[in-house]
Every structure is written in structure tokens, then in C-alpha cells.
C-alpha positions in Angstrom: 99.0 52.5 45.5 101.5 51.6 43.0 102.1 48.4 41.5 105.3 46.9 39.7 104.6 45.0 36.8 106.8 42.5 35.1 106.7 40.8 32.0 107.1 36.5 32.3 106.4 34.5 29.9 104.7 36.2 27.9 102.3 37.5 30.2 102.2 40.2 32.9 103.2 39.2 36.8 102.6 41.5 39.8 106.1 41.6 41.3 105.6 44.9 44.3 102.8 46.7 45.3 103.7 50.2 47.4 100.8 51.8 49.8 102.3 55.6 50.0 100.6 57.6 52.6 100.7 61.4 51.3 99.6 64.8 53.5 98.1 67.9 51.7 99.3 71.0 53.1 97.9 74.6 52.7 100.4 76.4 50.4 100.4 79.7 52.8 100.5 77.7 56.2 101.9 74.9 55.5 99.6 73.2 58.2 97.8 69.7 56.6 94.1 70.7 55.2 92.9 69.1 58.4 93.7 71.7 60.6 92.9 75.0 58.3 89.3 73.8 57.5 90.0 72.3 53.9 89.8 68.9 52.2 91.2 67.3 49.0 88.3 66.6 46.7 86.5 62.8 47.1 88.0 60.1 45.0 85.8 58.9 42.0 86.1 55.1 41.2 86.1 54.2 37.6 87.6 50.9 36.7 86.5 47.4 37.7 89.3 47.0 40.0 89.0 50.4 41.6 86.8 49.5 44.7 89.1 46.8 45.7 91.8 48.7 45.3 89.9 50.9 47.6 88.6 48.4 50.2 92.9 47.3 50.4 93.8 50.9 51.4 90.8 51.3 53.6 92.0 48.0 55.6 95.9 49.8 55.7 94.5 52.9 56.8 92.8 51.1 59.8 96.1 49.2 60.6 98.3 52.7 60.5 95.6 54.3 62.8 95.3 51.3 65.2 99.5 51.2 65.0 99.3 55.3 66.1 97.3 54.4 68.8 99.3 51.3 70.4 102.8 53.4 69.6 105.5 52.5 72.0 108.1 55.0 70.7 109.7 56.4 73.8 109.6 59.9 71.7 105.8 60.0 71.3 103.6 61.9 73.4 101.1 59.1 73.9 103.5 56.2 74.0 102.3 52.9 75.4 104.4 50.5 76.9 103.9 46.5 75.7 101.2 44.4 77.4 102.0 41.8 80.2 101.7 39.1 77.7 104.3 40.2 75.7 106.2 40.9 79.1 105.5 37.6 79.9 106.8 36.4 76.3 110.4 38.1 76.7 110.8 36.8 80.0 110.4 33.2 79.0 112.7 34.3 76.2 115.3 35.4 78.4 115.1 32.7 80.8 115.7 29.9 77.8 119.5 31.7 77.0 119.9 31.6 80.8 119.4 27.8 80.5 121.0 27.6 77.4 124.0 29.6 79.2 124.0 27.1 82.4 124.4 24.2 79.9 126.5 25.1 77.4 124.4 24.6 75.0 125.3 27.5 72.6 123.5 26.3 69.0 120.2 26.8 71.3 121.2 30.8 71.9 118.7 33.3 71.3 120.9 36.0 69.2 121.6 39.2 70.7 120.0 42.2 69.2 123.4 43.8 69.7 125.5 41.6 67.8 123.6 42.4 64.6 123.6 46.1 64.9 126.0 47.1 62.4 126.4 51.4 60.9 127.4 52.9 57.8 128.2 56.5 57.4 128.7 58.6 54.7 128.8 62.6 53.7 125.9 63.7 51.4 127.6 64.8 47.9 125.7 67.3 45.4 124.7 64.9 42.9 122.6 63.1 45.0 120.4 65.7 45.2 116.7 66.4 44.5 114.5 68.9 42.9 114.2 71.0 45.8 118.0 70.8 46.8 117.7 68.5 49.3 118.5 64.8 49.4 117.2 62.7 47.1 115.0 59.8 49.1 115.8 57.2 46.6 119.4 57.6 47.8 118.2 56.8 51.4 116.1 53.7 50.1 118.9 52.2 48.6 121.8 52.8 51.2 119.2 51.4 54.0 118.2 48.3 51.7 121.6 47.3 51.4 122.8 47.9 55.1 119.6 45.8 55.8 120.5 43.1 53.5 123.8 42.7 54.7 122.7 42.7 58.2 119.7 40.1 57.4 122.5 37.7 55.2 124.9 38.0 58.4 122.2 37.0 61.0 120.8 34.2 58.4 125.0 32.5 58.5 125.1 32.7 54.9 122.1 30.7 54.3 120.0 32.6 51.5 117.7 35.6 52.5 115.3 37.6 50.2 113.9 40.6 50.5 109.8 40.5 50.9 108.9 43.9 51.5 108.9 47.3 53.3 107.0 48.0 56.6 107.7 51.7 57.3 109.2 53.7 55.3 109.0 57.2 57.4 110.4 60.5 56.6 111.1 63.1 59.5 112.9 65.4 58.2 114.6 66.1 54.5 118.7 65.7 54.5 120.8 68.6 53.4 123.8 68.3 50.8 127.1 68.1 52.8 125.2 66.2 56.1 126.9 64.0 57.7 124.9 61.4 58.1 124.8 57.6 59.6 122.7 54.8 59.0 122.3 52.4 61.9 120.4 48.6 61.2 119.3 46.4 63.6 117.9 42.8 63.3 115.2 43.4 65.5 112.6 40.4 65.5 113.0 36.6 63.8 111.1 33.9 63.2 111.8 30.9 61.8 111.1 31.7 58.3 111.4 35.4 58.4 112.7 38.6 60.2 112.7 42.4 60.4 115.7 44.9 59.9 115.1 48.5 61.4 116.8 51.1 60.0 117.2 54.7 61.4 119.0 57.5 59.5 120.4 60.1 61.3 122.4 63.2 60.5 125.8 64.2 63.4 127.1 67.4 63.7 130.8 67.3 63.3 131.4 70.6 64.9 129.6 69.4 68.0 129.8 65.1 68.8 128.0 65.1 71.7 125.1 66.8 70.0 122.6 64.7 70.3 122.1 63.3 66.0 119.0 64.8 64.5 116.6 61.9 63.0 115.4 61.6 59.3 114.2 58.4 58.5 113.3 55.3 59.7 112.4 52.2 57.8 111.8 48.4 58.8 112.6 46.0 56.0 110.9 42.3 55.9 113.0 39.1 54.5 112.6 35.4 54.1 114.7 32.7 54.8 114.9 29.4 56.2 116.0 27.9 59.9 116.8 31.4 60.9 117.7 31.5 64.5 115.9 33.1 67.5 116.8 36.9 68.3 116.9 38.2 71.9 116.3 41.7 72.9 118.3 43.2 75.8 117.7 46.9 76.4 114.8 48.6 77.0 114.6 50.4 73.8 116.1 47.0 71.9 112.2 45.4 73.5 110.6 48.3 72.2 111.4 47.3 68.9 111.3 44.1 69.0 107.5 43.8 70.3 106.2 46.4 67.8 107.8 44.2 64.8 106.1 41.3 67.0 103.3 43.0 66.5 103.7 43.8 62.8 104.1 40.0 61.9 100.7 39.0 64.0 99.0 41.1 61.7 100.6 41.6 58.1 103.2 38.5 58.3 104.6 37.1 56.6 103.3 33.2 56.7 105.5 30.7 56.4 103.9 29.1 53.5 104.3 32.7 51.7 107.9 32.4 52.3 108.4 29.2 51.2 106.5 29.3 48.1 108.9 32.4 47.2 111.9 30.4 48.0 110.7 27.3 45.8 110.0 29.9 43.0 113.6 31.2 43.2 115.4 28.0 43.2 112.5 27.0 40.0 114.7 30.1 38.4 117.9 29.4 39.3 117.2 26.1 38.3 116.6 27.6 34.5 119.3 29.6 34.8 122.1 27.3 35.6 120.8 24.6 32.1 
């Protein structure tokens, strides 16, 4: 775990807290300990806040493993396909823009996934490079936050969006200086008061465009707003998405009072700002 801390007022504020998942591997293998017969060495708990800290990462490790299980990815091996209630859910989804359709009554739409899919691309340069030679992750942070942002403030009409947090942040596969490389966000899921933004990173072969992109990353970004509309899902893989981030807010939210209190505090700021 790794927390942000600012200085306000005076005192210190937690402002971001980041749960990293790390994998030891066997130097000669390069297999996890797991599966060579070796273990990292127990963690000793020192300070006061230590077994909390603890209990917190024992409670995400139970979501992640309960998440691996349920996985509806169409790429996984054990992938599950969403439950008849949530079935059920879309199809009363889908039937309320038919209705909406029949009437004319287009400020009640459901949004279509589709229409806020939008894609940036770019060529990898050397000075965005890492250690090891290989694209630098922060650079893929960044570029996905701000295709997410702009994809949340476009679905939102302008109204004011902020960023709450990161669900996934997954690495597949590390990104080579002079890849070619896209970046592909999709407003997935939408409640009133917040949404998600999925973002995969993929790398194209010039030489060969119908070569099927090879995937590096994939991150789902969480932001608050206000009176944001209803999003629909239409293909398969479009409902995929859409139930697992369905899924994500049942269980990690955000609650509306969350997001509220973080837009009161904001406008408190600007507030000070602006005399």
C-alpha cells in the first residue's frame, strides 16, 4: 500500500491510497515462487497502524480472488458468463430506449456504449523509456487518464467530472521503443453520480494491419459527477464490460454520498480561490 499525503492547513490530509499487487519470480526460471517450491519471507507488523493496514489488504486480496473466479473475459480459460439477473437487468434496459425510441422521447435515451468509445494513438519515442529499455508505465498512466478524462467530461455534457480512483490497473505485457501503439476508452457503466472508463492499450503492427493488435494494458478509471445519464450496452463484449464494472460498483462503489461530499469540497475550494 502506498499512501499520498498532502499538506492543508497546516496539517497532513490523506489525498490517494494505491493497493499494488506484486509477483516474486525465481531469478533462473522466471516462474512465480509458487510454482518452484519457494516463498517470500512472512511480513512482521511493527507500527500501531500495521494490522489494519493488514486486515485492508487481506479484504482486497479476497475481492481480487473472488473477481478471478467470476471472470467473464472472453480470453480467460475459465470465463463465466453474467447471471440471469443481470440478464434480466439489460433486458429491461434495452426495452426502456425501445420505448423511449417509439415515443420520441430522446432526453430519456440510455447512451450508447459506442458513442463514447473514442482512440488515441501514438509511436513510442526513446525518452519515454525505462530502466530496462522498455516503456516507461508512468507514460501509459498518464496517456490512459487523460483519454479517460476526456471521454468521462464528454459523456458527463460538460457538466464537471472528477477523478475518484483506479480499479485495475493491469499489465500484460511491457511496450517496446518505436511500438506503435493505440489507446482505446470506453464509458462502460454509469450511474447517476458516477461512472467507469475502461481503457485497453494495444500495440499494431504496421507491416501487417490485419494482424490481430497485441494487448498490454488495461485499466478502468472511476469518476464522479452529478445527473450523469444512463449508458446502454449493445455488443456482446460491450455487456461483458459493462456487468463486471456493475459488479465493481456493488462492492467497492462509489456511494453517492462519497461523491457528493467530494464535489461540495471542491466547490468549498474554488470558492477560496476565486476571493
Amino acid at each position: 500500500r502506498t499512501d499520498a499525503i498532502q499538506q492543508v492547513d497546516g496539517g497532513e490530509t490523506l489525498v490517494n491510497v494505491c493497493h499494488t499487487v506484486m509477483v516474486a519470480l525465481d531469478k533462473d526460471s522466471g516462474k512465480p515462487f509458487g510454482k518452484v517450491g519457494r516463498s517470500i519471507p512472512d511480513l512482521l507488523l511493527d507500527a500501531e497502524d500495521d494490522h489494519g493496514r493488514l486486515e485492508l489488504a487481506n479484504q482486497h486480496n479476497k475481492i481480487r480472488r473472488r473477481r478471478a473466479v467470476e471472470i467473464m473475459q472472453l480470453r480467460s480459460p475459465i470465463s463465466h458468463p453474467p447471471t440471469q439477473e443481470e440478464f434480466d437487468e439489460l433486458h429491461r434496459l434495452h426495452q426502456d430506449r425501445r420505448a423511449a425510441l417509439d415515443c420520441g422521447d430522446e432526453a430519456s435515451l440510455p447512451l450508447r456504449v459506442e458513442d463514447y468509445t473514442f482512440r488515441s494513438s501514438t509511436v513510442i519515442f526513446p525518452e519515454s523509456r525505462n530502466v530496462h529499455g522498455k516503456l516507461f508505465g508512468g507514460f501509459v498512466m498518464e496517456e490512459s487518464e487523460k483519454l479517460a478524462q476526456y471521454t468521462a467530461r464528454f459523456f458527463a455534457g460538460g457538466r464537471p467530472v472528477v477523478p475518484l480512483g483506479i480499479d485495475e490497473a493491469l499489465f500484460h505485457q511491457p511496450i517496446a521503443i518505436g511500438d506503435c501503439v493505440t489507446f482505446t476508452a470506453r464509458l462502460i457503466q454509469s450511474t447517476g453520480f458516477a461512472c467507469r472508463v475502461l481503457v485497453m492499450v494495444e500495440t499494431r503492427d504496421p507491416a501487417d494491419p490485419s494482424r490481430v493488435p497485441q494487448r498490454s494494458n488495461r485499466l478502468m478509471f472511476v469518476y464522479g459527477g452529478s445527473d450523469l445519464p444512463q449508458v446502454i450496452p449493445e455488443t456482446y463484449s460491450e455487456i461483458l464490460m459493462h456487468v463486471d464494472a456493475q459488479r465493481r460498483q456493488r462492492v467497492e462503489g462509489p456511494s453517492q454520498e462519497y461523491v457528493e461530499s467530494i464535489l461540495a469540497e471542491l466547490k468549498s475550494i474554488e470558492k477560496k480561490e476565486s476571493t
